[in-house]
C-alpha positions in Angstrom: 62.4 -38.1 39.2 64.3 -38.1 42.8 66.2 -34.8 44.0 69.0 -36.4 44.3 70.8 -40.0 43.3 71.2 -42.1 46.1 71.0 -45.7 47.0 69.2 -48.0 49.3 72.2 -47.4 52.0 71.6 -43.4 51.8 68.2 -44.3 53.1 69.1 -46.0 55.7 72.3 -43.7 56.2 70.0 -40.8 56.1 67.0 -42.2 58.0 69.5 -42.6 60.9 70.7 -39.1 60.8 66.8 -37.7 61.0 66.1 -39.6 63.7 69.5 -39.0 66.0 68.7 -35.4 65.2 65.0 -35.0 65.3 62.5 -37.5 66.9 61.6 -35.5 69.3 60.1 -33.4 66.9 58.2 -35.9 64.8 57.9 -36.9 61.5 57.6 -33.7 60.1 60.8 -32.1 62.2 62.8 -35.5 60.8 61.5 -34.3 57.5 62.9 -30.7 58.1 66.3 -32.0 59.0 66.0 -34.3 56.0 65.7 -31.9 53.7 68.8 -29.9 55.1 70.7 -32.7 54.1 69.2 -32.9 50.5 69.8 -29.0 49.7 73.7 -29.5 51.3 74.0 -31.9 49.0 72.5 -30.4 45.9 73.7 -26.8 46.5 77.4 -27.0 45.6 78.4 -24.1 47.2 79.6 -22.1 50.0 80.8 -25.0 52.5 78.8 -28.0 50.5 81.0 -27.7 47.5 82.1 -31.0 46.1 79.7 -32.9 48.3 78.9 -36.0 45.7 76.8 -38.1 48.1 74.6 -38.5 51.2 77.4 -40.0 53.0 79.3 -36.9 51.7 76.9 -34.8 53.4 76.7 -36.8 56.8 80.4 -37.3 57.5 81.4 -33.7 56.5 84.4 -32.5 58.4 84.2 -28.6 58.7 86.7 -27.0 61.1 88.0 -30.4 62.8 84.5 -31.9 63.5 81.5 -33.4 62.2 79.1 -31.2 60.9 76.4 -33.0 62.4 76.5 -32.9 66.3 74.8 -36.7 66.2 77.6 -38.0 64.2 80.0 -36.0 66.8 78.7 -37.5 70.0 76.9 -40.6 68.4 73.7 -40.9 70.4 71.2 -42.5 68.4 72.9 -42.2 65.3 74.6 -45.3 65.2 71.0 -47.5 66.0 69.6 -49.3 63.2 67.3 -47.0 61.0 63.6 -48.1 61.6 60.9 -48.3 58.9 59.5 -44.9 59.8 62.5 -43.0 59.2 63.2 -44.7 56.2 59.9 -43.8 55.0 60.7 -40.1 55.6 64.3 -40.3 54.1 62.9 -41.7 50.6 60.1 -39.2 50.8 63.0 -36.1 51.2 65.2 -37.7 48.6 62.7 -38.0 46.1 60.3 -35.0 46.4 59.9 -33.4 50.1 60.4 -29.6 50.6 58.9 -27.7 52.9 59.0 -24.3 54.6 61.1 -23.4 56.5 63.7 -25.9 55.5 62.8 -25.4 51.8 66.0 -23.7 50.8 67.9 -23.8 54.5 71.5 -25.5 54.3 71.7 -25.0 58.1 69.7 -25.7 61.3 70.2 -25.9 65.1 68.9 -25.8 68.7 69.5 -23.1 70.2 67.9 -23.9 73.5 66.2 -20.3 73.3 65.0 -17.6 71.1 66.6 -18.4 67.2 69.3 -15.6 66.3 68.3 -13.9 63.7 71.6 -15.1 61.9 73.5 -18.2 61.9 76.9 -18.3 60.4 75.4 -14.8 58.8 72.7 -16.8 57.0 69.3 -15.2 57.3 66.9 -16.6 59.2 63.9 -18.4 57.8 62.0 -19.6 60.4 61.8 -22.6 63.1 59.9 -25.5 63.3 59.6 -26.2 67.3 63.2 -26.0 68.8 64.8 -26.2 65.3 66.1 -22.8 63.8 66.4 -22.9 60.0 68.7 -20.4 57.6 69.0 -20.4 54.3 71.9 -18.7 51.9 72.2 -14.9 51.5 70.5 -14.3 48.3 72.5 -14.8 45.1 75.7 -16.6 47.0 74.3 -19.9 46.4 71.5 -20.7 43.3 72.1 -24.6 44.2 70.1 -24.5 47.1 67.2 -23.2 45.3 67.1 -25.5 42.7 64.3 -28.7 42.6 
Protein backbone atom coordinates (compact mmCIF):
# COMPACT_ATOMS: atom_id res chain seq x y z
CA UNK A 1 0.00 0.00 0.00
CA UNK A 2 1.48 3.56 -1.03
CA UNK A 3 2.08 6.40 1.70
CA UNK A 4 0.10 8.51 0.16
CA UNK A 5 -2.68 8.71 -2.85
CA UNK A 6 -1.35 10.27 -5.68
CA UNK A 7 -1.49 10.06 -9.39
CA UNK A 8 0.72 9.63 -12.41
CA UNK A 9 0.96 13.70 -12.60
CA UNK A 10 2.22 13.79 -8.68
CA UNK A 11 5.12 11.67 -10.06
CA UNK A 12 6.05 13.72 -12.50
CA UNK A 13 5.08 16.88 -10.39
CA UNK A 14 7.16 15.50 -7.62
CA UNK A 15 10.03 14.08 -9.66
CA UNK A 16 10.53 17.66 -10.85
CA UNK A 17 10.69 19.12 -7.54
CA UNK A 18 13.59 16.47 -6.32
CA UNK A 19 15.51 17.17 -8.99
CA UNK A 20 15.30 21.25 -9.07
CA UNK A 21 16.11 20.79 -5.38
CA UNK A 22 18.55 17.97 -5.13
CA UNK A 23 20.65 16.53 -8.07
CA UNK A 24 23.51 17.61 -7.00
CA UNK A 25 23.17 15.41 -4.27
CA UNK A 26 22.13 12.19 -5.99
CA UNK A 27 19.64 9.87 -5.94
CA UNK A 28 19.59 9.35 -2.50
CA UNK A 29 19.61 13.41 -1.51
CA UNK A 30 16.50 13.52 -4.29
CA UNK A 31 15.09 10.79 -2.09
CA UNK A 32 15.62 12.85 1.13
CA UNK A 33 13.92 15.84 -0.29
CA UNK A 34 11.20 13.46 -1.58
CA UNK A 35 10.34 12.28 1.46
CA UNK A 36 9.99 15.90 3.02
CA UNK A 37 7.38 16.28 0.66
CA UNK A 38 5.55 12.96 1.53
CA UNK A 39 5.64 13.64 5.55
CA UNK A 40 4.25 17.51 4.65
CA UNK A 41 1.73 15.94 3.13
CA UNK A 42 0.74 13.20 5.46
CA UNK A 43 1.34 15.14 8.72
CA UNK A 44 -1.59 17.48 8.93
CA UNK A 45 -0.33 19.74 11.21
CA UNK A 46 1.58 22.69 12.33
CA UNK A 47 1.97 24.69 8.80
CA UNK A 48 0.93 21.36 6.51
CA UNK A 49 -2.56 21.33 7.75
CA UNK A 50 -5.17 20.87 5.09
CA UNK A 51 -2.55 19.92 2.52
CA UNK A 52 -4.77 17.19 0.36
CA UNK A 53 -2.26 16.60 -2.44
CA UNK A 54 1.32 16.66 -3.77
CA UNK A 55 0.45 19.64 -5.68
CA UNK A 56 -0.82 20.92 -2.30
CA UNK A 57 2.50 20.41 -0.89
CA UNK A 58 4.63 21.86 -3.91
CA UNK A 59 2.67 25.14 -4.48
CA UNK A 60 2.30 25.94 -0.72
CA UNK A 61 2.13 29.63 -0.09
CA UNK A 62 3.47 30.35 3.49
CA UNK A 63 4.24 33.98 4.37
CA UNK A 64 3.74 35.42 0.61
CA UNK A 65 6.04 32.79 -1.13
CA UNK A 66 6.53 29.48 -2.25
CA UNK A 67 7.59 27.14 0.21
CA UNK A 68 9.93 25.62 -2.07
CA UNK A 69 12.79 28.01 -3.13
CA UNK A 70 12.78 25.98 -6.79
CA UNK A 71 9.22 26.82 -7.36
CA UNK A 72 10.18 30.59 -6.19
CA UNK A 73 12.96 31.16 -8.66
CA UNK A 74 12.08 28.24 -11.14
CA UNK A 75 15.44 26.89 -12.12
CA UNK A 76 15.13 23.43 -13.11
CA UNK A 77 11.77 23.01 -11.72
CA UNK A 78 9.88 23.72 -14.66
CA UNK A 79 12.07 21.01 -17.09
CA UNK A 80 10.44 17.92 -17.91
CA UNK A 81 10.86 15.20 -15.17
CA UNK A 82 13.24 12.44 -16.41
CA UNK A 83 12.89 8.73 -15.86
CA UNK A 84 15.26 8.73 -13.01
CA UNK A 85 13.44 11.02 -10.94
CA UNK A 86 10.40 9.58 -11.52
CA UNK A 87 11.75 6.40 -10.39
CA UNK A 88 12.67 7.98 -7.06
CA UNK A 89 9.27 9.90 -6.66
CA UNK A 90 7.21 6.50 -7.01
CA UNK A 91 9.74 4.89 -4.77
CA UNK A 92 9.05 7.97 -1.80
CA UNK A 93 5.33 7.80 -2.49
CA UNK A 94 4.89 4.35 -2.04
CA UNK A 95 7.46 3.15 0.60
CA UNK A 96 10.86 5.26 1.02
CA UNK A 97 11.85 6.65 4.48
CA UNK A 98 15.04 7.15 5.48
CA UNK A 99 17.18 8.80 8.20
CA UNK A 100 17.52 11.74 8.50
CA UNK A 101 14.43 12.77 6.56
CA UNK A 102 12.40 9.92 8.13
CA UNK A 103 10.13 12.19 10.10
CA UNK A 104 11.66 15.82 8.93
CA UNK A 105 8.90 18.25 7.50
CA UNK A 106 11.77 20.77 6.77
CA UNK A 107 15.18 20.95 5.05
CA UNK A 108 17.59 23.52 3.70
CA UNK A 109 21.08 24.69 2.67
CA UNK A 110 22.58 26.57 4.76
CA UNK A 111 25.83 27.05 2.92
CA UNK A 112 27.62 26.20 6.36
CA UNK A 113 27.46 24.40 9.55
CA UNK A 114 23.41 23.29 10.07
CA UNK A 115 21.82 25.34 13.08
CA UNK A 116 20.93 23.28 15.51
CA UNK A 117 17.21 24.64 15.02
CA UNK A 118 15.22 25.55 12.09
CA UNK A 119 12.02 27.37 12.59
CA UNK A 120 12.60 25.85 16.33
CA UNK A 121 12.43 22.29 14.97
CA UNK A 122 15.16 20.10 16.32
CA UNK A 123 17.67 19.04 14.27
CA UNK A 124 18.01 15.57 12.94
CA UNK A 125 20.78 15.43 10.88
CA UNK A 126 22.16 16.39 7.25
CA UNK A 127 22.72 14.44 4.33
CA UNK A 128 25.71 16.48 2.42
CA UNK A 129 24.67 20.23 2.23
CA UNK A 130 20.98 19.36 3.20
CA UNK A 131 20.02 20.10 6.91
CA UNK A 132 17.01 18.10 8.06
CA UNK A 133 14.41 18.89 11.19
CA UNK A 134 11.73 17.16 12.25
CA UNK A 135 8.65 18.38 14.72
CA UNK A 136 9.13 18.99 18.43
CA UNK A 137 8.00 15.88 19.99
CA UNK A 138 4.23 15.50 20.55
CA UNK A 139 3.18 18.79 18.35
CA UNK A 140 2.79 16.73 15.37
CA UNK A 141 1.96 12.60 15.52
CA UNK A 142 1.25 12.86 11.53
CA UNK A 143 4.67 13.13 10.62
CA UNK A 144 5.44 9.95 12.33
CA UNK A 145 3.01 7.95 11.02
CA UNK A 146 3.81 5.08 7.93
Amino acid sequence: MARVKYTNSDIDLMARMMRAEAEGEGRLGMLMVGNVIVNRLKSNCLDFKDLRSIRDVIFQVQGGNYSFEAVQKGNVFYNKARNVEKKLAKQNLDFWREHPSKYSLWYFNPYGPCPPTWYNQPFTGNYKQHCYYEPIANTCEGAYRW
